[in-house]
N, C-alpha and C positions, 0 to 999 in steps of 0.2 A: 504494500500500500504506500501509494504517495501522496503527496500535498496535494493532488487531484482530487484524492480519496478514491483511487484505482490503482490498481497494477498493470503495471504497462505490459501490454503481451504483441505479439507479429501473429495474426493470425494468415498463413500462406494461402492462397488460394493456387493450384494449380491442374492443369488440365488443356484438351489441346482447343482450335480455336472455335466458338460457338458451343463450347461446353458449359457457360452461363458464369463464368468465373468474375464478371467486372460489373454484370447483375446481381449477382448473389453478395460481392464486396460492398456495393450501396444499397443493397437492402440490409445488410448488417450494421452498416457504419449509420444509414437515419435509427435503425432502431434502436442503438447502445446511443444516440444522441437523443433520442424521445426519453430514454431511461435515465437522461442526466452525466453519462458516458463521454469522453473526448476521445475522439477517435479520426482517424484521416484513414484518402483511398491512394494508393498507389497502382496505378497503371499504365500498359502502353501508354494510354494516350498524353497523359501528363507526362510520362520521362519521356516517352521516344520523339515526343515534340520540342523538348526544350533538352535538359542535361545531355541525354543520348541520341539527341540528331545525326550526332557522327557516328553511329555505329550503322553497320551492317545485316544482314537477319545471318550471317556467318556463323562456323561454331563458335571460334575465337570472338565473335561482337557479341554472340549472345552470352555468354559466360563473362564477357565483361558487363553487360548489360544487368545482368542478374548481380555482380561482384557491384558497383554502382548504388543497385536498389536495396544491398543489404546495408551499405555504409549509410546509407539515406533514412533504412528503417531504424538503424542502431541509433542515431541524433535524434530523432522523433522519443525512441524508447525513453532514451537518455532523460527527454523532457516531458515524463510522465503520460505519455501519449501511446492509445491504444492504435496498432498500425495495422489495417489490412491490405494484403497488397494481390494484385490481381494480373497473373504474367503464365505466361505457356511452362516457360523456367521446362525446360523439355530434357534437363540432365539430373539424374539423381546426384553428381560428386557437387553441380551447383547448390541445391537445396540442402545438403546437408553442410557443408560453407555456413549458409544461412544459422539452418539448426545447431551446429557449432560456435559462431559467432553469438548468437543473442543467447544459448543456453536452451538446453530441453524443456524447461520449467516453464518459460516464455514464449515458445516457439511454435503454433501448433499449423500442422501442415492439412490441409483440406485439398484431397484429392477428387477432382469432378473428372467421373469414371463412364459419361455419357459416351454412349457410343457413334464410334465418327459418322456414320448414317445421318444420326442425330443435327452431330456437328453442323455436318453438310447442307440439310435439310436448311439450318437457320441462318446461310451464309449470303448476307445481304450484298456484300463487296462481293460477289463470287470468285472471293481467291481462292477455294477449293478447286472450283471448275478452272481456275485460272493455270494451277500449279496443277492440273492435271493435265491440261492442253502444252505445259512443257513453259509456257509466259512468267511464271513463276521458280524460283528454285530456292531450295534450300526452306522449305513449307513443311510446319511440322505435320508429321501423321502423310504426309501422303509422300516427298521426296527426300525427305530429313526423319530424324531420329524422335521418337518418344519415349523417353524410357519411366516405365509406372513406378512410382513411389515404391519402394521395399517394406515401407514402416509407417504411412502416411495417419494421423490421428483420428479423422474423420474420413471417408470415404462418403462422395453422394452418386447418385445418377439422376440428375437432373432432368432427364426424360422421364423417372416414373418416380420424382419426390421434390413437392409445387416448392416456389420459394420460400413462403412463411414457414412452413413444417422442415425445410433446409435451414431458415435461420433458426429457428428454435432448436435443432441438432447443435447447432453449431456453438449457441447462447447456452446449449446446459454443459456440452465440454467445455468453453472457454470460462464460464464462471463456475462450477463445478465446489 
């Protein structure tokens, strides 16, 4: 517990793309903020638009890219701040880095186990079809690597468990 009167935790979201990870991060992050909670979202869209423009979708840019997002969670933690962050993070030696860094205690990894069907299905950019037609390279799940969490806290599939009953999974691990 800190001066916030919270303990600061990184809750990970990870999974590949359209798996609902940066939906599920801001349905978490208003509802710990309805509950009185300080909490922030990290995702593509905030780094890879400003800190991380310079990177690549590469192996080496995404490992950096993830290496980045942890420095970034650890200064938020630092400052009493509950951190979700919502990234493909498609290596396990990256996420455990992560789980390393902030500590097991504080670290909880939420793997969206939805199936790339699923994915595909909700791909408004049609970068799936994109990186299929070959326009795309280095696409997680379809031309690049995923590799599934070994040890992941929470496990969802978000095709058969709605949002609310996903944060509520998530609200009884995290404050437990």
């Amino acid at each position: 517990m800190n001066k916030n009167k919270q303990t600061p935790r990184l809750v990970w979201f990870t999974g590949l793309s359209g798996a609902g990870k940066t939906t599920l991060a801001n349905a978490l992050h208003k509802k710990l903020s309805e509950q009185g909670f300080s909490s922030y979202v990290l995702d593509g869209d905030n780094i890879r638009c400003g800190i991380n423009r310079d990177l690549s979708f590469s192996p080496q840019d995404r490992s950096e890219n993830i290496r980045r997002v942890i420095e970034i969670a650890s200064l938020f933690l630092d400052a009493g701040i509950i951190v979700i962050t919502a990234f493909i993070s498609p290596y396990e030696k990256d996420r455990q880095k992560a789980k390393n860094k902030i500590g097991k205690a504080n670290f909880i990894e939420v793997y969206l186990s939805t199936p790339l069907d699923v994915c595909e299905s909700r791909d408004v950019k049609n970068l799936y079809k994109k990186a299929r037609s070959g326009e795309i390279t280095d696409f997680t799940g379809i031309n690049a690597p995923y590799e599934v969490p070994i040890s992941a806290d929470i496990k969802i599939d978000t095709s058969n468990l709605s949002i609310e009953k996903s944060v509520d999974k998530i609200l009884k691990r995290v404050f437990k």
